[in-house]
C-alpha positions in Angstrom: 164.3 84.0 156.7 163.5 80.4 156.6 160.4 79.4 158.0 158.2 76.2 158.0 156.2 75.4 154.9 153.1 75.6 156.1 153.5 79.0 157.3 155.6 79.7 154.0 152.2 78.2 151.8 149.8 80.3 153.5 151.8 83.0 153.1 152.2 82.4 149.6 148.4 81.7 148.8 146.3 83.3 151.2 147.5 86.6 152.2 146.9 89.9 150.8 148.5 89.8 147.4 148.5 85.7 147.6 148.4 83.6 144.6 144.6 82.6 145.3 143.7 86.6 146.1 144.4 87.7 142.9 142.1 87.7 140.0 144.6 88.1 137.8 146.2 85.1 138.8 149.0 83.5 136.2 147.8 80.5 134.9 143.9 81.1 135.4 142.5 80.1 132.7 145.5 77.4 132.3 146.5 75.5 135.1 143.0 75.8 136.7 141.8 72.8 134.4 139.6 70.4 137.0 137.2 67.8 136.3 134.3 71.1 136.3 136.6 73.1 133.7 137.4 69.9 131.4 133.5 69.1 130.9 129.8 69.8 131.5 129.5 65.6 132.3 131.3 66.6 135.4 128.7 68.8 136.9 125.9 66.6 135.4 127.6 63.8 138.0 127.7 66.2 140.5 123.8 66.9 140.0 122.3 63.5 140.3 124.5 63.6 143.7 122.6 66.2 144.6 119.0 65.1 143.6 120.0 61.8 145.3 120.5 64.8 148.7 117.4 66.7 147.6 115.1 63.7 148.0 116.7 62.2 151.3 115.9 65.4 153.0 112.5 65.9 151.6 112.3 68.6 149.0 113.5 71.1 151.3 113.4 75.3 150.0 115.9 75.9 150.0 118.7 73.3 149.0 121.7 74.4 149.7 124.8 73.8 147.3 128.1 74.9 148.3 131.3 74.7 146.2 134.3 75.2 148.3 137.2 76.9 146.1 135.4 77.6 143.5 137.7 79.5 141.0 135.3 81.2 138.4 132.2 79.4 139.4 132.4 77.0 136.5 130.4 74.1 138.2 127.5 76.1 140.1 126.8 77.7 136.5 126.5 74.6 135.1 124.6 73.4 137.9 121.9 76.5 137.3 121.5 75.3 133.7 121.6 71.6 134.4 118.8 71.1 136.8 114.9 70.5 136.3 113.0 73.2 137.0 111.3 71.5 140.2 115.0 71.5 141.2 116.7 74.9 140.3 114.0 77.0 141.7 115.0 75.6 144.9 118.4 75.9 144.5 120.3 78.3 147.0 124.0 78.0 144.9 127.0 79.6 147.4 130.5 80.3 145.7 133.4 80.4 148.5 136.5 82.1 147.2 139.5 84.5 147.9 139.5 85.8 145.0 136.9 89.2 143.0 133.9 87.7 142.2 134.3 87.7 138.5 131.9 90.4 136.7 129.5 87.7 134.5 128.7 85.6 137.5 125.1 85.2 137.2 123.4 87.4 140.5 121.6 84.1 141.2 124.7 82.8 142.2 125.9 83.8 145.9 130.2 85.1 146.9 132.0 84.9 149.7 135.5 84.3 151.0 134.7 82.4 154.0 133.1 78.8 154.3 129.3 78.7 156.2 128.9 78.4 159.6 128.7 75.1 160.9 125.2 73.6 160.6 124.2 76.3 158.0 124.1 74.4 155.0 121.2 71.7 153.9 122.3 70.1 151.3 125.3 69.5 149.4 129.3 71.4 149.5 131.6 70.3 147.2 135.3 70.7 147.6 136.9 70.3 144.0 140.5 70.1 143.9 140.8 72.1 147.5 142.2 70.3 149.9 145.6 69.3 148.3 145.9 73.7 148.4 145.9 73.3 152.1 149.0 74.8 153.9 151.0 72.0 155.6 154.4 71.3 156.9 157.0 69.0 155.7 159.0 66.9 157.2 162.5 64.8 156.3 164.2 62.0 157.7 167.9 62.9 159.0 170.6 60.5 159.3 169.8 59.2 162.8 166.0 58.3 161.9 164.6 61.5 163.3 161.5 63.4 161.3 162.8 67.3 161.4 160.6 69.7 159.9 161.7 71.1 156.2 162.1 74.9 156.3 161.9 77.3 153.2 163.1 80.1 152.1 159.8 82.4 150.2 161.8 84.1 147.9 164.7 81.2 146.8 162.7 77.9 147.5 165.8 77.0 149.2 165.0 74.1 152.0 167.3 73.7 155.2 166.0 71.1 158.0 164.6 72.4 161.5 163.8 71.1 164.9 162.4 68.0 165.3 158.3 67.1 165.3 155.9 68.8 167.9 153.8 65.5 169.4 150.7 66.1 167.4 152.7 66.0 164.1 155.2 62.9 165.3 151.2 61.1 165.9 149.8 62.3 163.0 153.2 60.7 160.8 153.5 57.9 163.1 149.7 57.0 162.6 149.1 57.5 158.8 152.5 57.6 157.0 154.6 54.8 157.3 154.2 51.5 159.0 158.0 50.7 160.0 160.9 52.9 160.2 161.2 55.7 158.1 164.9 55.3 156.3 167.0 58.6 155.7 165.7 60.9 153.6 162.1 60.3 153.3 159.5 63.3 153.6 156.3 63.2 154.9 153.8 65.7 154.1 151.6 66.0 157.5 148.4 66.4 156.6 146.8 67.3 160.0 145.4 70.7 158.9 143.7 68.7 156.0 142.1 66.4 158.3 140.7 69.2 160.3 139.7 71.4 157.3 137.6 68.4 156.0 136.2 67.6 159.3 135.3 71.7 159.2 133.3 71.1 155.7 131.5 68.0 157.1 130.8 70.5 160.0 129.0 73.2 157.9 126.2 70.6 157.3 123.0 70.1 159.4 121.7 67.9 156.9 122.9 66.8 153.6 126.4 65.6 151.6 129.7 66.5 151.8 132.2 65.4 148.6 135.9 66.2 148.1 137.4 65.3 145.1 141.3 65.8 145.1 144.5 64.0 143.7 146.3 61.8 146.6 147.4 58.7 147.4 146.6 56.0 150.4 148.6 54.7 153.7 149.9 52.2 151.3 151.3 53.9 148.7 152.6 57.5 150.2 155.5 58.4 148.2 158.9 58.8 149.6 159.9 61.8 147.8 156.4 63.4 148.5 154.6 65.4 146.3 155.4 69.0 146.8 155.0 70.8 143.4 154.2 74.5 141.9 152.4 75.4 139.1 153.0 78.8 137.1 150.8 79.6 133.6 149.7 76.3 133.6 153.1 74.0 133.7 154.8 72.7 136.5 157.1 74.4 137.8 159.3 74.7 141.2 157.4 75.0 144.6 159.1 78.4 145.1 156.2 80.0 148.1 156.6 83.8 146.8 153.2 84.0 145.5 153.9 84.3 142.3 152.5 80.2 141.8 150.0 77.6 143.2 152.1 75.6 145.5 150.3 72.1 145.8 150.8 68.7 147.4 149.1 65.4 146.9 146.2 64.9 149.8 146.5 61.9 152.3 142.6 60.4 151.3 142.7 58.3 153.7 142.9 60.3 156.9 140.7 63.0 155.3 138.2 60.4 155.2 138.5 58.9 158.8 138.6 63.1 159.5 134.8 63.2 157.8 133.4 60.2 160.0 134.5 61.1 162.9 132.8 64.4 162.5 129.7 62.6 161.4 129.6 59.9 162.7 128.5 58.2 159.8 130.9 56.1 157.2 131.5 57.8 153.9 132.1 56.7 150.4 136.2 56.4 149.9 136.4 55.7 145.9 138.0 56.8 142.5 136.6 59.2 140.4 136.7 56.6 137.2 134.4 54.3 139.6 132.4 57.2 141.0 131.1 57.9 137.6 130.4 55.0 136.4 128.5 54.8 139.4 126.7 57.9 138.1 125.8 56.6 134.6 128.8 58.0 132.9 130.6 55.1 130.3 132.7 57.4 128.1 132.2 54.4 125.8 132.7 55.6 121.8 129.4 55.7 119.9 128.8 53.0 117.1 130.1 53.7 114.0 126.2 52.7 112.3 125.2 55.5 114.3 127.1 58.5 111.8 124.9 56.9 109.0 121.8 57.1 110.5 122.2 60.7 112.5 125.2 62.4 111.6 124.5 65.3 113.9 123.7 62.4 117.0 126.9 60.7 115.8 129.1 63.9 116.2 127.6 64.7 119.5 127.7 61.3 120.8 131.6 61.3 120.1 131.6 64.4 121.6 130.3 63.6 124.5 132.5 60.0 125.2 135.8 61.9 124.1 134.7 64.3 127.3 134.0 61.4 129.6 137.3 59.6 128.5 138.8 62.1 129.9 137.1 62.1 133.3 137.7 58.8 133.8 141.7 58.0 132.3 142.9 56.5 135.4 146.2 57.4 135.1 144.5 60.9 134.8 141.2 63.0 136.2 139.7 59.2 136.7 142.6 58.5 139.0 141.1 61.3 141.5 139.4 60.3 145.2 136.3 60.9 145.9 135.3 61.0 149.0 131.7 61.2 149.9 130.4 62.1 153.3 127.1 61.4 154.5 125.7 64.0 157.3 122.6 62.3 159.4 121.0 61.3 155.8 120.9 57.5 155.1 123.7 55.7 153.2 121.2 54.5 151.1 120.1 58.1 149.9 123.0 57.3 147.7 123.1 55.7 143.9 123.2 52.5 144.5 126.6 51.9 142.9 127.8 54.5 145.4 126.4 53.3 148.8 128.5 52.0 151.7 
């Protein structure tokens, strides 16, 4: 039976049995490739983020540090190893995931399935990647200008159009989609539910940052095909909601933001992840070529290290990634300065 696709991704994803409840996952040590997987520079960003936190709030014990779909805990290890030792005693690091926890996660690391409780967290939660995972419906343009909601078949992929929006929908399209009228055709990803699961993130804080970083796109540059894709062992692949792949769509940045401030009530940092590193000290600048006469060894790790930050910030890449950043009753200047509002 056809059904919407945000029931049809949740479904797919979340239930028993779901794609993101398995350990054994296809694709898990393919497709999964973030910013955390691709290199240790991406949690060494990620932790002078959250010394900037530590030091807003005092030095408090502990410091919370959250990471929000956090596949194999890739960037809380790295976070464990990376921080001073001033730092990492502090540290309370909090895994949130469907899936096992797997077997060589270090004990100092916490598991759970659900997010914290809201005002439970000082300090930092991350959401790597998360959002655009999200269940929501999608909607298409019929011949008389009317949004209809798409409807899916699990086990086929096969689409057929529905009734037309509910009012919160129809608002949510009319407000952050399109500026004119929408011509035949067009779908329109409504990315309500990711508004409110980022306001829900903000929400965990009492005190502290909040930073997504996803793949989307902004109010003037949605794209009219949309974005809806699946993912099996690591190649793209049809969105076909059985389960048996990630189903994925691009995130609308934008509205997440204006979702974050207006639980807040504080602006947040809207950027690129190519900026938001270089923000962070990150160049991914080669080394000089004097330099593999002088130190072979430095040369070699050097290179190393720029080929890994090239790849963080390729803006038609990882470097093209939002970043939002999300104050919670902490000052704006707490932040690097290349980061502040």
């Amino acid at each position: 039976m056809a059904v919407g696709w945000r029931a049809a991704m949740e479904e797919a994803l979340y239930a028993e049995g779901g794609f993101f409840a398995r350990a054994n996952r296809p694709g898990s040590t393919g497709h999964f490739r973030t910013s955390a997987h691709a290199s240790p520079l991406f949690a060494t960003a990620i932790l002078r983020l959250v010394v900037a936190a530590d030091e807003a709030l005092g030095r408090p014990d502990p410091l919370d540090v959250v990471d929000i779909g956090a596949g194999g805990g890739h960037l809380l290890r790295r976070l464990a190893v990376l921080a001073p030792t001033y730092l990492a005693q502090r540290l309370h690091l909090t895994a949130v995931e469907l899936a096992p926890r797997p077997a060589d996660l270090p004990d100092a690391i916490g598991w759970q399935a659900e997010p914290p409780p809201p005002g439970a967290v000082t300090g930092v939660v991350v959401a790597t990647e998360w959002l655009d995972n999200v269940p929501i419906d999608i909607a298409e343009v019929d011949e008389a200008g009317v949004l209809r909601y798409v409807l899916v078949e699990p086990e086929s992929g096969a689409e057929t159009t529905g009734h037309e929006l509910g009012a919160e929908d129809a608002e949510w399209a009319s407000r952050w989609w399109s500026e004119g009228p929408l011509t035949e055709g067009v779908r329109v990803e409504l990315g309500a539910p990711r508004d409110a699961a980022w306001a829900d993130v903000v929400a965990t804080l009492a005190r502290g940052l909040a930073i997504t970083v996803d793949y989307g796109h902004m109010w003037y540059a949605r794209p009219p095909a949309g974005t809806l894709t699946g993912f099996y062992a690591g190649r793209t692949a049809s969105a076909i909601p059985d389960g048996s792949r990630d189903i994925t769509a691009h995130v609308a940045i934008d509205a997440v933001c204006a979702a974050g401030e207006a639980r807040a009530g504080l602006p947040a940092v809207l950027t690129t992840q190519r900026e938001a590193l270089h923000a962070l000290g990150m160049d991914g600048e080669r080394p000089p070529l004097t330099l593999a006469s002088r130190d072979p060894g430095g040369y070699v790790r050097a290179l190393s290290a720029a080929t890994q930050a090239a790849e963080l910030m390729e803006a038609e890449g990882l470097g093209g990634h939002f970043w939002v950043i999300q104050p919670v009753g902490i000052p704006a200047n707490a932040l690097p300065a290349g980061l502040r509002v």
